[in-house]
C-alpha positions, -999 to +999 in steps of 0.1 A: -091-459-043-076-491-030-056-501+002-021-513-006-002-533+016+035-534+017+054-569+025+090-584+021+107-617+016+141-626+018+160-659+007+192-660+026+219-684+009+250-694+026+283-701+012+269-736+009+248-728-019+221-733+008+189-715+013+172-706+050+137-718+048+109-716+072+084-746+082+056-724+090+024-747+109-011-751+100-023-730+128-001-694+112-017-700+079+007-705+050+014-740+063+047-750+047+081-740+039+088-707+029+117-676+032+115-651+059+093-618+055+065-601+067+050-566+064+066-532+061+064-512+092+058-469+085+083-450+079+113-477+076+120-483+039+114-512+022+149-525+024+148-519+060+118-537+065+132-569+047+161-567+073+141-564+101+117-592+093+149-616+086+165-610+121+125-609+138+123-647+124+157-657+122+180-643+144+204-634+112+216-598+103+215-600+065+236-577+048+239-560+015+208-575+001+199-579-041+168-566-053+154-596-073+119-585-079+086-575-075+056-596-072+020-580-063-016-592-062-045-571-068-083-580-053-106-558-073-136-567-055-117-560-018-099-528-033-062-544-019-032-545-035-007-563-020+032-555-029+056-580-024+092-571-023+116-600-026+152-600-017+184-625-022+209-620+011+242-639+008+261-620+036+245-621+072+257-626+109+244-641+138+227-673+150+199-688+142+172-685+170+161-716+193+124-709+196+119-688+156+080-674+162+073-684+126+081-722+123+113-743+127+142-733+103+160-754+081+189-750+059+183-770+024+195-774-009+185-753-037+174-786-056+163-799-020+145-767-017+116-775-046+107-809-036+094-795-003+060-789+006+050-750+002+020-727-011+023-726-052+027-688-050+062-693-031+072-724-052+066-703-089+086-675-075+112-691-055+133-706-089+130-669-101+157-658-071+185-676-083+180-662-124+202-630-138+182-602-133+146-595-118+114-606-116+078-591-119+046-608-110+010-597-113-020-609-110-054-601-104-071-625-077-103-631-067-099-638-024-132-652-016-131-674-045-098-679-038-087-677-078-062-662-099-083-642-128-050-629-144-014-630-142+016-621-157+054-630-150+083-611-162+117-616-161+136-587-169 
């Protein structure tokens, strides 16, 4: 039996044809830039759990959010599978908030956007946000060895 864990990101775009990323520090682990997200708190659904992380990091209300895929990681040895559910916003409200508990925010290009520094995970699934359709990602990883074993990306 394994232990899966449910987690969101969202990329929020504005009319700008920019994208909401977060500068996350060395000392919360993830150190770079990436979109907002977190875990999935029981019983709120998935969606609402996107939205909530979003205005928890941001300040924004995003609304009427786009399914763009799903991307999930399995640890056979740990017995964890992690689900990530990802999430393009283009409508939100709201301010962005002075003192954001997961890094300072920054509004950048799409193009802008790639040359920044980020974990590889985000980067490989960040181009597939702004492609028709979704996405699907898998891939068995090894955590203590901290290596991918497997993987497969879909667009569909």
């Amino acid at each position: 039996m394994s232990d899966v864990k449910l987690y969101t990101l969202c990329i929020v775009q504005n009319e700008k044809k920019e994208i909401l990323l977060i500068n996350r520090p060395d000392k919360l682990g993830f150190p770079g830039y990436i979109g907002p997200g977190g875990k999935v708190d029981f019983p709120e659904s998935i969606t609402e759990g996107a939205i909530r992380e979003v205005w928890e990091e941001t300040g924004l209300r995003v609304h009427d959010l786009e399914y763009k895929g799903l991307e999930e990681h399995s640890d056979p040895d740990e017995g964890t599978r992690y689900m990530v559910f990802n999430y393009l916003a283009t409508s939100f409200e709201g301010e962005l908030l002075e003192d954001p508990p997961e890094g300072d925010l920054h509004w950048v290009s799409i193009e802008e956007a790639f040359k920044l520094p980020m974990q590889w995970w985000f980067k490989r699934r960040l181009e597939l946000f702004f492609k028709p359709g979704t996405f699907e990602i898998h891939s068995l990883y090894n955590e203590k060895a901290d290596e991918v074993m497997k993987e497969t990306i879909k667009a569909l």
